[in-house]
C-alpha positions in Angstrom: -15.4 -3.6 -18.9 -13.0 -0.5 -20.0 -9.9 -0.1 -18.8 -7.1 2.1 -17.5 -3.1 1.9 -17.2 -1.6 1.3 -13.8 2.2 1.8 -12.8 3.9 1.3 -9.5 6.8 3.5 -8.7 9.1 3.0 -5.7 12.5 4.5 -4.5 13.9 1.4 -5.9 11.5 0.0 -8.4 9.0 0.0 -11.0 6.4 -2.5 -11.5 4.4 -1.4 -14.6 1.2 -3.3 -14.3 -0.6 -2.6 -17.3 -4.1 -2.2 -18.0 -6.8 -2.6 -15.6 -10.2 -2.6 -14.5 -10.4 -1.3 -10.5 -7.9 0.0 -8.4 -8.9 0.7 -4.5 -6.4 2.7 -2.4 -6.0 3.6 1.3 -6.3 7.2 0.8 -5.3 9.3 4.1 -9.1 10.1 4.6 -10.3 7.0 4.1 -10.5 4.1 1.1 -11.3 5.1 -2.7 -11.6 3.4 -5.9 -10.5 4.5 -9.3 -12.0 3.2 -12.3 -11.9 4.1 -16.3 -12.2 7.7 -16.7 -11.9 8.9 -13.4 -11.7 12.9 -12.6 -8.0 13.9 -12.4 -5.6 14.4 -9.6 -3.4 13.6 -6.8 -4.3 12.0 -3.8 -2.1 10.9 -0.7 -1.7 7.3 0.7 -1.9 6.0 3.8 -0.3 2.6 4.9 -2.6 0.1 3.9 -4.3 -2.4 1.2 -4.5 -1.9 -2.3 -6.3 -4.1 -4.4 -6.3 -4.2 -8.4 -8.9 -6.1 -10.6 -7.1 -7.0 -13.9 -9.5 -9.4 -16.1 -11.9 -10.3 -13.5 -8.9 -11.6 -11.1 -8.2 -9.3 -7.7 -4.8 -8.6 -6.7 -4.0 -7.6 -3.2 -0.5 -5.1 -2.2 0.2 -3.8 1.1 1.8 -0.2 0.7 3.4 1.9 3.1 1.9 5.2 1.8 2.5 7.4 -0.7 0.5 9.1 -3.5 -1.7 8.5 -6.4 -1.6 10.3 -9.5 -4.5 9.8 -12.2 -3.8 12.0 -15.4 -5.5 10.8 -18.6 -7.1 7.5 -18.0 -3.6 6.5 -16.5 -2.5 5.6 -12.9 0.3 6.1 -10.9 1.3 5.2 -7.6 4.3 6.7 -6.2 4.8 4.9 -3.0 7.5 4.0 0.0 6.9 0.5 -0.4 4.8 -2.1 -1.8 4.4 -6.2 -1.5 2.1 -8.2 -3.5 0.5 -10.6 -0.9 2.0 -13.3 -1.5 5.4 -12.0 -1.8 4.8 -11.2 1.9 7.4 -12.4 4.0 5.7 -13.0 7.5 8.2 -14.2 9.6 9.9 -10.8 9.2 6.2 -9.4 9.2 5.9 -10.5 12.7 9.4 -10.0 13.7 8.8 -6.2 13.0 5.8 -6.6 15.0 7.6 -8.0 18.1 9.8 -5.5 18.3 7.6 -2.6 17.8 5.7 -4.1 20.5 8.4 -4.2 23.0 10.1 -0.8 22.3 6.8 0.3 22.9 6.6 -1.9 26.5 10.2 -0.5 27.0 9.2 3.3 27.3 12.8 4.1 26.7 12.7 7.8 26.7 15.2 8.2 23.8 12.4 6.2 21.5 10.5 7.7 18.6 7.0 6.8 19.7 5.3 7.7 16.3 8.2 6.0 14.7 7.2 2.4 16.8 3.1 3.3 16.0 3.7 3.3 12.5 6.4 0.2 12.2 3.5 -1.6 14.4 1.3 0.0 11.9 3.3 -1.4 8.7 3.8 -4.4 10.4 0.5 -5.1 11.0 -1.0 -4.1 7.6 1.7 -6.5 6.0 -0.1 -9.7 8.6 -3.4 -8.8 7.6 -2.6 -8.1 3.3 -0.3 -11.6 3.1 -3.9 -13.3 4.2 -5.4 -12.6 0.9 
């Protein structure tokens, strides 16, 4: 099976995967794979799982969004945030969930509501991805 390069860029980090097979992405309008050779261009991310095939073996991430750039049978992802799965901290997984659930029982009316949907959002994604 051919290949592509894959890098992972954060604010703080980068993890430079190397060559793989498959990468699927949460794109904003829905999931999308990306394999050897694939047309050019720059897609946005929306919170969710990516996985990454690398010599037959699936890897699982949970991002918090970003975007994808693919420019000569290379890959990056430029994202907010990413975990592998089992780098996944739960506790604090579900921690974040608590509390986005009870600001969001609180109805304080100084509170960000899109700012608790999407840490409920995060949080929840980050559950689902450390399952894998």
């Amino acid at each position: 099976m051919t290949s592509f390069n894959l890098d992972i860029v954060t604010p703080i980090r980068e993890l430079k995967i190397g060559e793989v097979n498959y990468l699927r992405c949460p794109g904003i309008d829905g999931s999308f794979g990306v394999m050897n050779n694939h047309r050019e261009g720059i897609l946005a991310l929306a919170v969710g799982e990516v996985k990454v095939t690398q010599s037959g073996k699936d890897e699982y991430f949970s991002t918090g969004g970003g975007f994808v750039e693919i420019i000569d049978n290379s890959v990056k992802l430029l994202v907010e945030s990413i975990e592998r799965s089992n780098d996944i901290d739960t506790d604090r997984a579900q921690r974040s969930l608590d509390r986005a659930k009870k600001r969001q029982v609180d109805k304080d009316p100084d509170t960000n509501n899109a700012r608790i949907d999407a840490s409920m959002m995060r949080a929840l994604n980050r559950l689902r991805v450390a399952k894998r």
